[in-house]
N, C-alpha and C positions, 0 to 999 in steps of 0.2 A: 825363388826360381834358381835350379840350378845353372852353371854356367859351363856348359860344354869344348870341346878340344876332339873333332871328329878326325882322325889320322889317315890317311892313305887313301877315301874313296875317286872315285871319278866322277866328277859332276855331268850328269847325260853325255857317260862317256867319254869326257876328256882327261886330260893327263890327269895321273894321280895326284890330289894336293889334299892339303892340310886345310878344317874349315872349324873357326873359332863361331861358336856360338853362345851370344851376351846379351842380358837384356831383350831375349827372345827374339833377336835378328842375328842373321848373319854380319859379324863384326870384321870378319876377314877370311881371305883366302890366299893360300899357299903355300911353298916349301918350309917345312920344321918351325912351325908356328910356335912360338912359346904360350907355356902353358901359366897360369897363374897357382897359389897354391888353394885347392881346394876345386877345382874344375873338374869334372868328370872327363878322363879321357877312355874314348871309343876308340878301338883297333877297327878299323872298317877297310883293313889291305882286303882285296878282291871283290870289292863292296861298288855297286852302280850307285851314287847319291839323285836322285828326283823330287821338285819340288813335290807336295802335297797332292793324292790325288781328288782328282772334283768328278762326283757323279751328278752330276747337273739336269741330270732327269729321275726322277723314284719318286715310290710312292707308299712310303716310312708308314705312314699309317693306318693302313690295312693288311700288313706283311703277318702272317701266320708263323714266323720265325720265332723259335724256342716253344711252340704248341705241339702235340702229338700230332703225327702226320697225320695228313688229311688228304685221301685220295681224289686227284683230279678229276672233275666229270665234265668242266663247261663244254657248250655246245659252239660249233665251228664259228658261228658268227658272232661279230661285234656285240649285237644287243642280246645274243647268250650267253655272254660271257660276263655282260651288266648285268643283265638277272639273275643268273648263278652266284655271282659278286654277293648282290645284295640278301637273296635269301642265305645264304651260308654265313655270312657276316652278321646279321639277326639271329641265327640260330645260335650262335658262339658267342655274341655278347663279349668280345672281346673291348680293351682299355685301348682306344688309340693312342694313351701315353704310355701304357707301360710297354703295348707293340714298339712302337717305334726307338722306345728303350732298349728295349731286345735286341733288335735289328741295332740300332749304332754302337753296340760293341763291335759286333760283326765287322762294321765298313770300318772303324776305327784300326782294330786289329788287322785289316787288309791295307790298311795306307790312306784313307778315303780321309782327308780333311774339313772339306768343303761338298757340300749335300744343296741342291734346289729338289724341294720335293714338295708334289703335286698333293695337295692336299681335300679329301674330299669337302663339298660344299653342294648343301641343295636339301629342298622342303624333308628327305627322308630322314635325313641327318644333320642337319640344321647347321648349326656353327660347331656341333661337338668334337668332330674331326681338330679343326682345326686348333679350338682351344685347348685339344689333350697334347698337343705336337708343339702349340705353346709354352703350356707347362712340363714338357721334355727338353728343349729349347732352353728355356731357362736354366734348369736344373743342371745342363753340361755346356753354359758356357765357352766353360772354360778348354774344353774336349774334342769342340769340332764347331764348326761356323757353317749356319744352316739358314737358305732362306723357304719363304712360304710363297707356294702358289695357290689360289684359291682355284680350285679345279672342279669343274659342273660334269661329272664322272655320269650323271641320268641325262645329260641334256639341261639345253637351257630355255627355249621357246617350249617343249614339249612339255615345263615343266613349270607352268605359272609361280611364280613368287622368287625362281632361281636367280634372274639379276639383282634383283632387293637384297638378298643374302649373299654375292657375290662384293658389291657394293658395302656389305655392311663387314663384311670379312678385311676388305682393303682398308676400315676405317679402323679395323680394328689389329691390324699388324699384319697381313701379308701383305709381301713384298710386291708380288705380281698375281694379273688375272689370268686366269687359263680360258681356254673354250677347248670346245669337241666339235669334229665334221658336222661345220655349219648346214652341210647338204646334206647328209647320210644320216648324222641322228635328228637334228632337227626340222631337214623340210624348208627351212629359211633361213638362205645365207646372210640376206640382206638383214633380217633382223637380231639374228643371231651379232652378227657383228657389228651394228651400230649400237648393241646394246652395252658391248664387251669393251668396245673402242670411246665410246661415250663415258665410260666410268674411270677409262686409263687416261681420257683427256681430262677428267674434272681433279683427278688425286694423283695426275703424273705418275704415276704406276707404270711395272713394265708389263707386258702379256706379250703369255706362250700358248702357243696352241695346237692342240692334238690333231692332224691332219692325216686320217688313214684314208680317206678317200683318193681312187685309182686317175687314172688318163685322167681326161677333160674335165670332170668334174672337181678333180682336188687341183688341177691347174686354172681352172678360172676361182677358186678359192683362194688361191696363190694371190690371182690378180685382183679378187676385191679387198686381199689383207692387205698390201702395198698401197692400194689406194689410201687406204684411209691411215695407214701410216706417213705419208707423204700429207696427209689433210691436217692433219693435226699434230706435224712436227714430232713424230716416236721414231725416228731416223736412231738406230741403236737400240732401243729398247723392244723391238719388237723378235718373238720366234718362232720357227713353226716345229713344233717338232714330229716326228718319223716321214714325215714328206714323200709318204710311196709313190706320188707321183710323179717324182723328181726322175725315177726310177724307169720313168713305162713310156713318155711321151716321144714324139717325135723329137729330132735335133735338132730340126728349126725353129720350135715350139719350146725345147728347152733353151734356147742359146737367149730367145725372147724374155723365159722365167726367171731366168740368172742376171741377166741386166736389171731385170726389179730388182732383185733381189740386193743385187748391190748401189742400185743409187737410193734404193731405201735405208742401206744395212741393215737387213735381216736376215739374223743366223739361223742354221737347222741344225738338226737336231738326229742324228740315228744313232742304233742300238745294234744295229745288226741282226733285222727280225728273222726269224728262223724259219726255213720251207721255200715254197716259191715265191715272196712276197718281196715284190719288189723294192728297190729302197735306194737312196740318192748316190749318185756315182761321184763317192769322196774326193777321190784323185782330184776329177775334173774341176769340181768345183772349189777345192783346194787351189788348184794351179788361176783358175780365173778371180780370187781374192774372195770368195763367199768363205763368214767364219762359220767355223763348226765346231759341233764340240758334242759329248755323249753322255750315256749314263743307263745305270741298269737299268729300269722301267720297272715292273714289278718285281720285286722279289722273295721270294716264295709263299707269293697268293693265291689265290682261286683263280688265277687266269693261266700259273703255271706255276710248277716246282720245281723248278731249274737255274731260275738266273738265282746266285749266290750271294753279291754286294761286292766280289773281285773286279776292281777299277783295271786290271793290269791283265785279268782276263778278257774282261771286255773288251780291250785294244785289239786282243787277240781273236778274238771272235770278228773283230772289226777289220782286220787282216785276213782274215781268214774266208772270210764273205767276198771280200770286194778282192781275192786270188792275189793280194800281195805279196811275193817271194824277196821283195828286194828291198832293203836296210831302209831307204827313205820312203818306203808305203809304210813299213811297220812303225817308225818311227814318227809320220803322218797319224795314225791310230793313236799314238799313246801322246802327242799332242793334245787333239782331242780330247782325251781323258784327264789332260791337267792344265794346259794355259788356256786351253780354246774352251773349258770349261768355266775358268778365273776370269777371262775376260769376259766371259757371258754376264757372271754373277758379277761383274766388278769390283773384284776383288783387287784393292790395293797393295801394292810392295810383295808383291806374288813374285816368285823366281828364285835363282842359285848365284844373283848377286850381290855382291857385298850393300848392307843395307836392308835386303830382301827379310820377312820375316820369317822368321825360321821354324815353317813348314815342309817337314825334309821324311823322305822315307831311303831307306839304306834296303836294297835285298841287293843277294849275290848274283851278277852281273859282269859281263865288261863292259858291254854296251846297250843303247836301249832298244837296240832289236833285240838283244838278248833277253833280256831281263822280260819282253811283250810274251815272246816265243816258248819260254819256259814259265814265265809268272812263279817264282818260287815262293814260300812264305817269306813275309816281310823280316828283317832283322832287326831293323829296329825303327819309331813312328815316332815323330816331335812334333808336337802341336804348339806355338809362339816358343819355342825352346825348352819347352817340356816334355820330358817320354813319355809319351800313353799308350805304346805298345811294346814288346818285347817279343821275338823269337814267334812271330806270327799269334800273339795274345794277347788283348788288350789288358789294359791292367785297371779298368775301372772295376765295381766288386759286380757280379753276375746282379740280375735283376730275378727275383723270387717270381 
């Protein structure tokens, strides 16, 4: 492992110092740091330094990234877009490992350290999803630190035998269970969730769960997930993510939803969805102590060909949504996009302090509104004190 000597940047913006990096942690910071012989020294004068970024939402294993494009057709709704999913994805017979190979150059090369990505799971596709994203996992270690969500992408009640394999997924290495709108794809909140919630109590697992349903319906969803997170002690582990309905309800109704939400601790989750769809109002529940944190969603799948795997765009898109013009909304966003994503995954010794390990991306910057606002290509990506990226390119070899 090389032992790095990064010269002049600003750690999120503050005074410019000197940062020794040893033993793949940060060993020091400050003024004219001595260098040992044989360290790599970095010029990084005009250089913003941020820990590693975390997409803590995606879904690595059906991404169409590095395939010949593929024109978008799904149809408007939820369950068009599951069945365009699935027929297009049978037709292409694509390798969920060597996909998801594809795509982690991609976030590697953007700064993207830390990945939770939702992994499909269910009677169509059985466990192969998640064992091709295993064996990619493996393979790059050393490159980026990724966990697994077992995700019922068909539904889970609608789709007999889906807990069984949700269940056998968690015995078999993902980290967390997912669900889908207990109400809207399934028909049964009640079942849907004691099914989901029953498997994260017997194997202490965390669960995240897909929550597009609007008003009343994804707010009392809200209220039977806190339930049974308070029954069975998952105070921390529990998430909802896209939470549209954070977005739509009343104020006394949200001020009701936010109180679960924090004598439960359960974080959310947005993306900043695109159109008129509603989506949780960051600020506020930033300032009343709800964590949050973000992450692409799809990236360039059958649902859309747009999001890219830019963590430092997203912030911006996350700004950009929620009309922030002013340095502490944007820097709220890009938050999000790294501690509020580390501390989701719990991720240890995360940060720009001495000790911290040295998960660092350098782009040019003076500040981290700047750096959200323009998103430049990365300068340069250290994973435990390793470069794996350079000059907005990753430097693993391309995947055939």
């Amino acid at each position: 492992m090389q032992d790095i000597v990064i010269r002049g940047a600003r750690p999120w913006g503050a005074q410019s110092a000197d940062m020794a990096v040893r033993d793949g942690r940060i060993a020091a910071i400050g003024v004219d740091l001595p260098a040992a012989p044989g360290d790599e020294i970095i010029d990084a004068r005009g250089c913003l330094v941020i820990p590693g970024l975390v997409d803590a939402h995606a879904h690595i294993d059906k991404t169409l990234w590095g395939t010949p494009w593929h024109p978008h057709q799904a149809g408007p709704s939820l369950m068009d877009k599951i069945q365009n999913e699935r027929q297009v994805l049978a037709s292409l017979g694509l390798s969920p490992e060597v996909q998801s190979a594809r795509l982690l150059r991609r976030l590697i090369a953007c700064g993207t350290t830390h990945v939770r990505t939702h992994v499909d799971v269910g009677p169509d596709v059985g466990l192969a999803h998640l064992h091709g994203v295993q064996a990619m996992r493996e393979k790059h270690r050393d490159w980026i630190d990724i966990d697994l969500v077992a995700f019922p992408q068909t539904g889970v009640m609608i789709r007999p035998g889906t807990l069984e394999l949700l269940e056998q997924a968690v015995r078999e290495g993902a980290e967390v269970i997912g669900g889908l709108d207990p109400v809207g794809v399934d028909r049964d909140p009640k079942g849907q969730l004691d099914g989901i919630f029953a498997i994260a109590g017997r194997h202490g697992c965390g669960v995240d769960i897909h929550l597009h349903d609007r008003g009343d319906l994804g707010a009392v969803t809200i209220e039977m997930i806190a339930e049974r997170t308070r029954s069975l002690g998952l105070a921390g582990k529990v998430a909802i993510s896209h939470a549209f309905c954070l977005g739509g309800v009343e104020p006394a109704r949200l001020d009701a939803l936010i109180a679960l939400l924090l004598d439960n601790d359960i974080a959310i989750m947005t993306h900043a969805p695109a159109g008129p769809t509603p989506f949780p109002p960051i600020r506020l529940l930033h300032e009343r102590g709800v964590r949050l944190f973000s992450g692409s969603d799809g990236i360039r799948d059958t649902w859309s060909p747009l999001n890219n795997g830019d963590m430092l765009e997203r912030a911006f898109l996350l700004a950009y949504r929620n009309g922030f013009r002013d340095d502490p909304g944007i820097e709220l966003a890009l938050h999000m996009a790294t501690y509020g994503g580390a501390q989701l995954m719990g991720v240890a010794h995360y940060g720009l302090t001495v000790g911290s390990v040295a998960d660092l991306v350098l782009v040019e910057a003076e500040t981290a509104a700047e750096a959200v606002a323009y998103h430049p290509a990365r300068r340069l990506v250290l994973k435990r004190g390793r470069v794996v990226a350079r000059d907005g390119r990753s430097l693993l070899p391309a995947v055939a």
